[in-house]
C-alpha positions, -999 to 999 in steps of 0.1 A, spaced: 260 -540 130 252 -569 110 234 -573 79 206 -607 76 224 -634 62 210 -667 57 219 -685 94 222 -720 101 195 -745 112 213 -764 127 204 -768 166 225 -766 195 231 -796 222 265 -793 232 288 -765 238 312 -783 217 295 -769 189 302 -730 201 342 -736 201 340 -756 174 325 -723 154 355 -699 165 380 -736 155 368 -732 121 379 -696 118 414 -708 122 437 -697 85 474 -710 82 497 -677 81 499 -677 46 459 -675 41 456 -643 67 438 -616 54 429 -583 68 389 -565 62 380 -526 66 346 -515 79 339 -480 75 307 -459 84 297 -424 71 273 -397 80 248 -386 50 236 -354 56 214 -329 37 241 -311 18 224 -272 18 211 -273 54 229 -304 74 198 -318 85 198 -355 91 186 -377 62 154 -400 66 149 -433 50 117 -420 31 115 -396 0 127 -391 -33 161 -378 -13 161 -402 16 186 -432 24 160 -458 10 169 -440 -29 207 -435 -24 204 -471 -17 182 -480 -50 202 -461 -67 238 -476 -59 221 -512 -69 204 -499 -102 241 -489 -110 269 -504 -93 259 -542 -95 246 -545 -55 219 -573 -49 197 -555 -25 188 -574 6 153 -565 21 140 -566 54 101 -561 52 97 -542 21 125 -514 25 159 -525 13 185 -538 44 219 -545 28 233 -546 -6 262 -566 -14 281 -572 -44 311 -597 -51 344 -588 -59 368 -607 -84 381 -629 -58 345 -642 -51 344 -623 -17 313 -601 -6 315 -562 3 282 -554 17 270 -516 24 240 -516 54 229 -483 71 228 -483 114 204 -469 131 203 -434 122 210 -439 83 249 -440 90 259 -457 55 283 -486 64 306 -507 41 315 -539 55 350 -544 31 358 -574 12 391 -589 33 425 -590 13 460 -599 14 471 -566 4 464 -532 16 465 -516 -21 431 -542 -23 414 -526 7 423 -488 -6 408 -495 -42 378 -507 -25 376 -475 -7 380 -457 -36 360 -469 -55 332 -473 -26 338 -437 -16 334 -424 -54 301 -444 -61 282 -426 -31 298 -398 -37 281 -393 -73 247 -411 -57 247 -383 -29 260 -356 -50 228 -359 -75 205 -362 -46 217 -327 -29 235 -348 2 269 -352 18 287 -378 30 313 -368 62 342 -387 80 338 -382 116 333 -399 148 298 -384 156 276 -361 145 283 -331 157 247 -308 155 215 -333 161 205 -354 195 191 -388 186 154 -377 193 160 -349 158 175 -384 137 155 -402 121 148 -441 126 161 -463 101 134 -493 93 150 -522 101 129 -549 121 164 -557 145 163 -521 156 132 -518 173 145 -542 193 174 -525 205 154 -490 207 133 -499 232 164 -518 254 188 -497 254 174 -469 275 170 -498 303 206 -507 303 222 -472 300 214 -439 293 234 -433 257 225 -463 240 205 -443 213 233 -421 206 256 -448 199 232 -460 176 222 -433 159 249 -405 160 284 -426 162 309 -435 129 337 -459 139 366 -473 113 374 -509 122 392 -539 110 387 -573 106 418 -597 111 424 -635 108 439 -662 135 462 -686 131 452 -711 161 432 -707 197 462 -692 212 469 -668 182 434 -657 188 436 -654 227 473 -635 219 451 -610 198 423 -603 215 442 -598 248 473 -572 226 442 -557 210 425 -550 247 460 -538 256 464 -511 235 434 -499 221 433 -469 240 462 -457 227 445 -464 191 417 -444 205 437 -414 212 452 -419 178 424 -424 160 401 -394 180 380 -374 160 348 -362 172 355 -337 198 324 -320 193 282 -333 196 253 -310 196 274 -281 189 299 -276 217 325 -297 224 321 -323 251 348 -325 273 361 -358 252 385 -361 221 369 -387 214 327 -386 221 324 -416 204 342 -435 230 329 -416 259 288 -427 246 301 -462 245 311 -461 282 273 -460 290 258 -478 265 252 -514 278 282 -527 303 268 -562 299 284 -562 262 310 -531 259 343 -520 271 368 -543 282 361 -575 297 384 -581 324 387 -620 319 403 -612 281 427 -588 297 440 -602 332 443 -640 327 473 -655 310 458 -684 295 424 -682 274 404 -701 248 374 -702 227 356 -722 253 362 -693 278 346 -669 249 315 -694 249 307 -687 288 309 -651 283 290 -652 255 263 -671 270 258 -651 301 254 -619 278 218 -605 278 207 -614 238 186 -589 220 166 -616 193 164 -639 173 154 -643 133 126 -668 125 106 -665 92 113 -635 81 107 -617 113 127 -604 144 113 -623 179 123 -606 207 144 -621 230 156 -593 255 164 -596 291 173 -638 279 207 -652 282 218 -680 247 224 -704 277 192 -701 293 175 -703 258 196 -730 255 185 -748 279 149 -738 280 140 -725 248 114 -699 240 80 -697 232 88 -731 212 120 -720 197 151 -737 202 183 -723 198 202 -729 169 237 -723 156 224 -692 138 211 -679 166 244 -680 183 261 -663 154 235 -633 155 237 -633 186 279 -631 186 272 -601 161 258 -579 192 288 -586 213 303 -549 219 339 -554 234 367 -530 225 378 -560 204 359 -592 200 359 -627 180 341 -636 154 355 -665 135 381 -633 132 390 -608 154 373 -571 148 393 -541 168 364 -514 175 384 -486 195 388 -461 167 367 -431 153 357 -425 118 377 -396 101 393 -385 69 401 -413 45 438 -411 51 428 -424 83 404 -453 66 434 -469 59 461 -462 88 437 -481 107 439 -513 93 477 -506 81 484 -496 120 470 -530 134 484 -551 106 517 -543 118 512 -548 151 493 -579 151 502 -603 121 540 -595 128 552 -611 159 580 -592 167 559 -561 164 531 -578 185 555 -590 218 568 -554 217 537 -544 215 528 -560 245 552 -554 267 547 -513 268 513 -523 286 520 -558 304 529 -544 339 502 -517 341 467 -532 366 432 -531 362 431 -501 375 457 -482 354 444 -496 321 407 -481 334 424 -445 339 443 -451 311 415 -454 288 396 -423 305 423 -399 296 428 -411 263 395 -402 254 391 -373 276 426 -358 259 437 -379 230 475 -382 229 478 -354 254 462 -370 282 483 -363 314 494 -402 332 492 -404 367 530 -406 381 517 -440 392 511 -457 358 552 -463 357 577 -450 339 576 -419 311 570 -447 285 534 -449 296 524 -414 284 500 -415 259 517 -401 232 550 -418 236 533 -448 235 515 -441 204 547 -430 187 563 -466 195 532 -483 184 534 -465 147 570 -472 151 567 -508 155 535 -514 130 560 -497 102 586 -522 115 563 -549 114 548 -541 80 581 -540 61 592 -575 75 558 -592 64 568 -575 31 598 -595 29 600 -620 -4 599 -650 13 563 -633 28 542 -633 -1 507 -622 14 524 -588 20 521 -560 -7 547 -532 -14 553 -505 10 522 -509 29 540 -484 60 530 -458 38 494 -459 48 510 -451 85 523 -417 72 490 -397 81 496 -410 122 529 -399 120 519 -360 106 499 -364 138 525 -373 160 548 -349 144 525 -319 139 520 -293 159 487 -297 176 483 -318 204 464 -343 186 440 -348 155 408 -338 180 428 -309 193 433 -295 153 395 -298 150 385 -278 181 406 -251 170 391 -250 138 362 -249 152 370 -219 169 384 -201 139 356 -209 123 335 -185 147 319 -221 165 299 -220 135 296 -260 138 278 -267 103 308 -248 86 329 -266 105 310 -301 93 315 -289 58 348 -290 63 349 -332 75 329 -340 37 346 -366 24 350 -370 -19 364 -387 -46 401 -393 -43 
């Protein structure tokens, strides 16, 4: 979720002004750069207990002690700290915020290069590492926490989430255990015109179940496993349908713009808004009826619209890039086959029309049941014989998709390509193990650990700490 960043004044009177936002996003192919957003679970590291933002151990001091050290600004909302965020070399911001239930999130600094994104994640991983070490907690990579409800995680104190806390239950019933008990890996990638954006966002609709069963990782929540590969996905499913999943418009029409992403936009329920200091609640409000009407003597501004873009929840959605949301959190070879697997895929347009063309032909329908098994089984998910031809099945699918990022990643690392960096297909390698190993999947290696393990689920937790390369 966002951090508060100073918004603009600037008020709205034409919807001219909402496509012109997404225009100015636009980078020529040379400029395209790819960001990493990653979010961890801190955990008391002696009895796995979740980690409050209070107290000589809580987030609140990890987070005073990463700025005392590491060079963060800290950002506060009220009088507890928000957001930090530091600058990196190039001048561009990486910014760590915590969600709901004191997940730790860094929002990346984008790059050019891969090799950029894994120092970063090196270097971030290593400075909370030592922060939590000396504080007796534990940082883990997975796609939910596996042992506490929402009601046993504490609150974080953010102003926005009280907001949220008391809507959610209204609009579906696990709304407070995607805030609170969810970890997701997700990337951040540049367009080159309105089309180039449509292209994306529709490919990234297309496929992201396959990523999903790819990416799966969180198998079990309050210590048995849930019937899903992926939990994570399976809580988003009933979250909020006004502002998840997969908006049909974005996957069944064949021409789109940004003024089409306006009207859905605008007919999405907003949360709030930010004046002086303070969060106003606008729930149950569309932007285009405050548009039009205002509230309680505010009138909506282009800020509000950008806050307001930041709560959009789609599979993939558009910022003034394009974010692809589908995967879980997980060990930190996976950090980066994440934004190495959609680089490939999507800046590479050979890659991206082959991409495309495994999932053109399948209907609304398919692509619904598709999804479902993908998180139910990961890349073993059995396909209806009337989703087509053997392609279709999950994990044949995946394999092509790996195949064609690594295909796609070594042309854009051509010499006459010079935003690529060297050998950037290696980051694929841990999705191939997968594909290659053994087990069914990732999800399907963790539940029988877990049973090894004697379904002793905080040895099993242990076991998903992540440290210091």
């Amino acid at each position: 979720m966002s951090r508060d960043v100073q918004r603009s004044s600037e008020l709205i009177t034409s919807k001219e002004q909402l496509t012109e936002y997404f225009r100015q996003g636009i980078k020529p192919p040379e400029a395209r750069r790819v960001g990493t957003e990653h979010e961890k679970l801190i955990l008391d590291k002696e009895t796995l207990a979740p980690v409050p933002f209070e107290g000589p151990r809580g987030i609140g001091r990890v987070l005073e002690l990463l700025a005392e050290r590491y060079g963060y600004q800290a950002h506060l909302d009220q009088e507890h700290i928000a957001a930090l965020v530091r600058a990196n070399a190039a001048g561009d911001d990486e910014a760590i915020t915590t969600e709901p239930g004191g997940q730790f999130e860094l929002s990346g600094a984008p790059f050019q290069r891969l090799a950029d994104t894994e120092a970063e994640l090196t270097r971030h991983i290593a400075e909370v590492a030592a922060v939590t070490e000396e504080l007796g907690l534990v940082m883990l990579g997975t796609g939910i926490n596996p042992m506490h409800t929402p009601e046993q995680i504490p609150w974080m104190p953010k102003s926005r989430y009280r907001i949220m806390r008391a809507y959610m239950p209204r609009v579906g019933a696990l709304g407070h255990w995607m805030m609170k008990a969810t970890c997701t890996v997700q990337a951040n990638f540049d367009y080159t015109s309105e089309a180039d954006a449509a292209d994306i966002l529709r490919t990234g609709l297309w496929i992201s179940p396959i990523i999903s069963a790819l990416f799966a990782h969180s198998p079990l929540w309050h210590n048995a496993p849930s019937g899903y590969m992926t939990t994570r996905c399976y809580i988003w499913t009933d979250t909020d349908p006004d502002r998840c999943g997969f908006p049909l418009w974005m996957m069944e029409r064949e021409e789109f713009g940004f003024a089409d992403y306006v009207e859905y936009a605008l007919d999405v329920p907003m949360y709030f808004i930010h004046r002086d200091g303070r969060y106003v609640d606008m729930s149950g409000h569309s932007l285009r009826r405050f548009i039009e009407d205002g509230y309680e003597g505010h009138e909506a501004t282009m800020g509000d619209y950008e806050l307001h873009l930041s709560t959009l929840f789609p599979e993939v959605r558009m910022k003034r890039y394009i974010e692809v949301r589908g995967a879980d959190m997980g060990p930190l070879g996976h950090v980066m086959a994440l934004p190495a697997l959609w680089k490939g895929l999507l800046y590479d347009a050979e890659a991206r029309a082959s991409a495309q063309s495994l999932m053109r032909d399948l209907t609304t329908e398919q692509r619904e049941r598709l999804f479902t098994h993908a998180i139910r089984w990961s890349l073993n998910g059995p396909i209806p014989a009337d989703l087509g031809p053997e392609r279709i099945q999950i994990r044949h699918v995946a394999r092509e998709l790996v195949s064609l990022s690594r295909a796609g990643l070594e042309r854009l690392a051509a010499p006459e390509v010079a935003a690529a960096g060297p050998d950037e297909a290696r980051y694929l390698e841990p999705l191939q193990a997968q594909l290659d190993g053994e087990a069914p999947s990732t999800a399907h290696a963790l539940l029988a650990r877990w049973e090894e393990l004697g379904r002793d689920t905080g040895a099993w937790a242990r076991e998903l700490a992540l440290s210091p390369r």
